[in-house]
C-alpha distance (Angstrom), angle and dihedral (degrees) to the residues before:
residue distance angle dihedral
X1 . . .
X2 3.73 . .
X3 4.25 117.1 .
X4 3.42 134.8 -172.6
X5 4.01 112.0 -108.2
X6 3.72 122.3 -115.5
X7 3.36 125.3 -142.7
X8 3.72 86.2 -109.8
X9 3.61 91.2 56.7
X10 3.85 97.7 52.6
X11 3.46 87.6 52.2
X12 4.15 94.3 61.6
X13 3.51 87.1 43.4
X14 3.75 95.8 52.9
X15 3.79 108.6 42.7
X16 3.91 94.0 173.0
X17 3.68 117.3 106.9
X18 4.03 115.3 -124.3
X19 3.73 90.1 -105.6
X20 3.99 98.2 52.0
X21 3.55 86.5 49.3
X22 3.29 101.0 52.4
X23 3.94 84.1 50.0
X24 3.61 91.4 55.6
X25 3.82 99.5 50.7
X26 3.54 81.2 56.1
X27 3.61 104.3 58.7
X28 3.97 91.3 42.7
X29 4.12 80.4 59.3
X30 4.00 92.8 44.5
X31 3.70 87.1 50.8
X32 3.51 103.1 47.0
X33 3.87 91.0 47.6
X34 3.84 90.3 53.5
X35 4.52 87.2 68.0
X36 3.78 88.2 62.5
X37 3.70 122.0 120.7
X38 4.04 114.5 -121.0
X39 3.44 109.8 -106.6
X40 4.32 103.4 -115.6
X41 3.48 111.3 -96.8
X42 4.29 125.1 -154.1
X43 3.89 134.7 -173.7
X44 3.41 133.3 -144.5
X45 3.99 120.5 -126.1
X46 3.64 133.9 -138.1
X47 3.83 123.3 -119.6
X48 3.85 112.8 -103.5
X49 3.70 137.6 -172.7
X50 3.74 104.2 41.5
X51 3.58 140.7 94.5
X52 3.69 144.2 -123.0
X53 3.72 129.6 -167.2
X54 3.84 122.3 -165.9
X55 3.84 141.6 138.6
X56 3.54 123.5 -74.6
X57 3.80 106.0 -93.7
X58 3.76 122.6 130.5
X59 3.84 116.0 -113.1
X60 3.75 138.7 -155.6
X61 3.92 121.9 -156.6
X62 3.69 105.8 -156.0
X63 3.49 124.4 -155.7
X64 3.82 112.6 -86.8
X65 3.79 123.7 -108.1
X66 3.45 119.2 -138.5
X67 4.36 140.9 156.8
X68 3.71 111.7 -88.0
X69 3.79 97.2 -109.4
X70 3.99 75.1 77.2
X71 4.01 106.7 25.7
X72 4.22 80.1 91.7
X73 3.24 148.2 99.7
X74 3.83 90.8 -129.3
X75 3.86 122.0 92.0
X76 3.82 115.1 -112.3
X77 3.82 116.2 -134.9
X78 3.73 122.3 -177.2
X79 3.80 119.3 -159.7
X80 3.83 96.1 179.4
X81 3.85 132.4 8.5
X82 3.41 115.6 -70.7
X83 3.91 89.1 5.2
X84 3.95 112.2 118.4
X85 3.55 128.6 -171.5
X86 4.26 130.0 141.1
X87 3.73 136.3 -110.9
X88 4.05 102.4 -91.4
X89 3.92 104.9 -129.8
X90 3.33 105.9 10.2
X91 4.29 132.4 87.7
X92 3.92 137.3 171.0
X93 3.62 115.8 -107.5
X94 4.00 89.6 -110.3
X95 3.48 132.4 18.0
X96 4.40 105.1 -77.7
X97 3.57 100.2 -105.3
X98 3.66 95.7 48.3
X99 4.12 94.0 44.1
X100 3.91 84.1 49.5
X101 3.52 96.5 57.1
X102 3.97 102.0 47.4
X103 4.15 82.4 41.7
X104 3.68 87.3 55.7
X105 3.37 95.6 41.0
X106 3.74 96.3 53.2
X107 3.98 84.7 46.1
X108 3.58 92.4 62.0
X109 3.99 89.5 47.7
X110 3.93 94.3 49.1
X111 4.09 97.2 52.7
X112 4.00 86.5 35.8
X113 3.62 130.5 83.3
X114 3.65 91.1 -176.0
X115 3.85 103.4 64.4
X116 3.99 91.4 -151.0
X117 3.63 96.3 147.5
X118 3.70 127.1 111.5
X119 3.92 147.1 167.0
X120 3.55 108.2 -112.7
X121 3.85 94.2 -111.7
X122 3.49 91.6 50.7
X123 4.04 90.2 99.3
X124 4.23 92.1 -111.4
X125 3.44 121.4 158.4
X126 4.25 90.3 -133.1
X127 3.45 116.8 -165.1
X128 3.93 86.2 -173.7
X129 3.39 135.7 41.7
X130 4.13 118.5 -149.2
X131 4.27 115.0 -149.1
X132 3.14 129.2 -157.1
X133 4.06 134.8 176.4
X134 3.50 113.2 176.6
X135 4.08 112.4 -134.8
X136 3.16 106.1 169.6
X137 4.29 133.9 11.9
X138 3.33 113.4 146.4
X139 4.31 147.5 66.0
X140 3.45 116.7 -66.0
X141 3.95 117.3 -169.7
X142 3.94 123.8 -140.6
X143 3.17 124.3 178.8
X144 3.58 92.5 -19.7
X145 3.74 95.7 -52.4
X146 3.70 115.0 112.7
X147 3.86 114.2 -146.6
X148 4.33 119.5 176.3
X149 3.50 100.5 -130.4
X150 3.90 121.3 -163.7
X151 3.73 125.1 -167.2
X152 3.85 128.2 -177.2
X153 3.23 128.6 174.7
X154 3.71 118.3 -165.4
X155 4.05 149.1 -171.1
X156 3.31 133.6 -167.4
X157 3.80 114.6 -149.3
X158 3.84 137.9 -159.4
X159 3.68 102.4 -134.9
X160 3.97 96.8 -161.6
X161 3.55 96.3 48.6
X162 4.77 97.3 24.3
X163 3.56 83.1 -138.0
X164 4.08 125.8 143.3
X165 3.88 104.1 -106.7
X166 4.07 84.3 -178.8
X167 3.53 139.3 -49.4
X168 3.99 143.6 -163.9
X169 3.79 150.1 163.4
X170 4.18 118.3 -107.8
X171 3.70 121.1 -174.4
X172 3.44 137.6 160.6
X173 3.91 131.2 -160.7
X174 3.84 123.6 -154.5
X175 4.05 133.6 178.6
X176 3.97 108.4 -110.9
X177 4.03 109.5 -144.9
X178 3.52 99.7 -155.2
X179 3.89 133.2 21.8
X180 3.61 94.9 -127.5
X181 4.07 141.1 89.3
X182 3.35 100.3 -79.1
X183 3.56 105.8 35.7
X184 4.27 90.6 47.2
X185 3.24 93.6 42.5
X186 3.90 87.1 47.0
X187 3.67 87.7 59.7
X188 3.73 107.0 43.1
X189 3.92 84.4 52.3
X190 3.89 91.4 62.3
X191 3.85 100.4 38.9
X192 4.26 81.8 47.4
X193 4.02 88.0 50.1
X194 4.02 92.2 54.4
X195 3.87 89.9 41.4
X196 3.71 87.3 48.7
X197 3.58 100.7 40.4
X198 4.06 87.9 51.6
X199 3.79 103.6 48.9
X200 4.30 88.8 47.6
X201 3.47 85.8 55.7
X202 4.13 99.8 49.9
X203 3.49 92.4 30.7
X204 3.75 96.7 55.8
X205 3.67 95.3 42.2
X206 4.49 84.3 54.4
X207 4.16 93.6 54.0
């Protein structure tokens, strides 16, 4: 014959006090999360094999500002104009601003023999100031063609006087073979070396 449980009853049948059960649900939920697959994880490279020539000013590369659809670590896709949505996985190493800025740095130490580049923390007397906002890094699909599309705009700034020594926007647009991690990823790294590659060059040749 079924009956209806008292509260009594329940608590014979369920010797655990609150607070051990509580700690048990939460093991059972560490342990389950430990059997899931690491998301796929991809770097960006620095341009090599160049060179820049410029005065001898120090610089500082701060980090880049950008929206917080990019301010991630997660890799911005957008199927339609003003549609965004992110790579499913797939991540940068670091969040984008942050991998931009130690890419850019390590730009402006491969096509300089100089090594006057700094982070602005790094204690450097700078007698320029580098930039960035990010606009645009990511794929952007047209017609059903994916390209990775990377947009920088950039100023150089006197740091004695906070005036605009010069300033433009570099991007760089490249076909993407296949939707996926590596071939994205792939993509964005190229258009990112050209866009590198070109702002080291002006920028160096303005401080």
């Amino acid at each position: 014959m079924v009956r209806e449980l008292r509260n009594k009853d329940v608590r014979r049948l369920n010797p655990l006090r609150p607070s051990l059960r509580v700690g048990v649900a939460g093991l059972c939920l560490l342990l389950a999360g430990c059997g899931t697959a690491p998301v796929p994880t991809f770097d960006l490279s620095a341009p090599t094999a160049f060179s820049a020539r410029g005065g001898g000013g120090q610089l500082v590369v701060v980090t880049p500002t950008a929206l917080a659809a990019l301010d991630t670590q997660q890799i911005l896709v957008e199927p339609a104009p003003g549609q965004v949505t992110y790579l499913p996985e797939a991540q940068w190493s670091d969040r984008l601003p942050a991998l931009l800025q130690a890419r850019l740095i390590e730009a402006f130490e491969n096509g300089s023999k100089i090594r006057r580049v700094a982070r602005p923390n790094d204690g450097v007397a700078a007698d320029y100031q580098l930039n960035v906002d990010i606009r645009t890094f990511g794929v952007q699909i047209a017609a059903g063609a994916p390209d990775a599309v990377v947009s920088l705009s950039v100023k150089v700034i006197a740091t004695a006087s906070g005036h605009i020594v010069a300033a433009q926007v570099f991007s760089a647009r490249v076909p993407v073979s296949a939707m996926n991690g590596a071939g994205v990823t792939a993509a964005l790294d190229a258009a990112s070396d050209t866009v590198l590659r070109d702002i080291v060059i002006w920028a160096s040749a303005r401080s």
